[in-house]
C-alpha positions in Angstrom: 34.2 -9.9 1.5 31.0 -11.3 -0.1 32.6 -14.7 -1.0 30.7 -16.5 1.0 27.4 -17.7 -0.8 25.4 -18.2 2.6 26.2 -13.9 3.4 25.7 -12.8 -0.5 22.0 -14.7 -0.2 21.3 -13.7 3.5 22.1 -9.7 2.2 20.2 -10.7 -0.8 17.3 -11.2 1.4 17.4 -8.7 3.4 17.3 -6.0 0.1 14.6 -7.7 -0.9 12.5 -8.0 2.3 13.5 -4.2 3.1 12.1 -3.3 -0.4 8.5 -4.9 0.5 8.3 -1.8 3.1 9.1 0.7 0.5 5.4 1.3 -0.8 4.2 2.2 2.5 7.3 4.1 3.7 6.3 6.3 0.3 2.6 6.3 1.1 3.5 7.7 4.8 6.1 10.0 4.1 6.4 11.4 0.6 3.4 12.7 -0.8 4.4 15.7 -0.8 7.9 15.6 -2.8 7.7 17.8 -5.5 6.3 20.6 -3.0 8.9 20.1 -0.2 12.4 18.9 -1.8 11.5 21.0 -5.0 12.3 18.5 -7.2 11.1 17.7 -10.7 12.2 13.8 -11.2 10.3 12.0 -8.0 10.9 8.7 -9.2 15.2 9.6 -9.5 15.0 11.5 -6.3 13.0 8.5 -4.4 15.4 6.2 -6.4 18.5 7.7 -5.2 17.6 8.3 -1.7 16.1 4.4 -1.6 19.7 2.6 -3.1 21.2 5.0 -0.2 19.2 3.9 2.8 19.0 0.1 1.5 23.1 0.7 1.5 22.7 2.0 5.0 20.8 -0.9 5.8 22.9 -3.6 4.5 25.8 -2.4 5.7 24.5 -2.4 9.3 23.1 -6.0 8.7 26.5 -7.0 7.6 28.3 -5.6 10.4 25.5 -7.2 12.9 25.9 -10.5 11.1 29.4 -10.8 11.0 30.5 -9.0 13.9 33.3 -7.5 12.1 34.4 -3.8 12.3 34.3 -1.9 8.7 37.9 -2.0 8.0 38.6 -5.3 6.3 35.4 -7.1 5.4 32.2 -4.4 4.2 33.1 -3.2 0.6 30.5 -0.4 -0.1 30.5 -1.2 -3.7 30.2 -5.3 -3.4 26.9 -4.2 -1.4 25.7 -1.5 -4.2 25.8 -4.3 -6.8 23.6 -6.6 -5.1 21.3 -3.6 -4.3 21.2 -2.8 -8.4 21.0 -6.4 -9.2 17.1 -5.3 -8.1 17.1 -1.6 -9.9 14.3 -2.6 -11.9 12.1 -4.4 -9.8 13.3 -0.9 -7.2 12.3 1.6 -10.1 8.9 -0.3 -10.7 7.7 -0.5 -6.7 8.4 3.4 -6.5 6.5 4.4 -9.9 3.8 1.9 -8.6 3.8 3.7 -5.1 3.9 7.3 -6.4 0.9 6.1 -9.0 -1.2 4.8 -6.4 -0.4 7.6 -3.6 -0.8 10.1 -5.7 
């Protein structure tokens, strides 16, 4: 599906333009984690739930780019590997943005 370079850049962008809104998205809506969702890793809960909605995302870019149903072109896992081609810059932004929030 992602074998053309112009799409696999273009989705590229979009994961990384997405991830620039993280820190606020964190600021606005999660200061409260540990109290609400009862959890006692934020940084894997906000981890996981980030690599889901970025998926989310991407997938609905793709589909809005290409015009294409998600039968024969969208393979989830082509778009997970681009997404954790940025896991450490991703783990860093929400450490950073629980840090500074907290």
């Amino acid at each position: 599906m992602l074998n053309d370079s112009s799409i696999r850049k273009s989705l590229d962008n979009y994961v990384q333009h997405r991830m620039q809104e993280i820190p606020q998205e964190i600021k606005e809506t999660f200061l409260k984690t540990k109290q609400i969702w009862k959890c006692e890793n934020e940084i894997d809960f906000l981890y996981g739930y980030y690599v889901g909605k970025l998926e989310e995302g991407a997938l609905h870019f793709l589909l809005k780019a290409s015009r294409a149903s998600a039968g024969g072109y969208v393979d989830s896992f082509e778009i997970r590997g681009i997404i954790e081609t940025h896991r450490k810059e991703l783990r860093n932004l929400i450490e950073k943005s629980i840090t500074t929030a907290s």
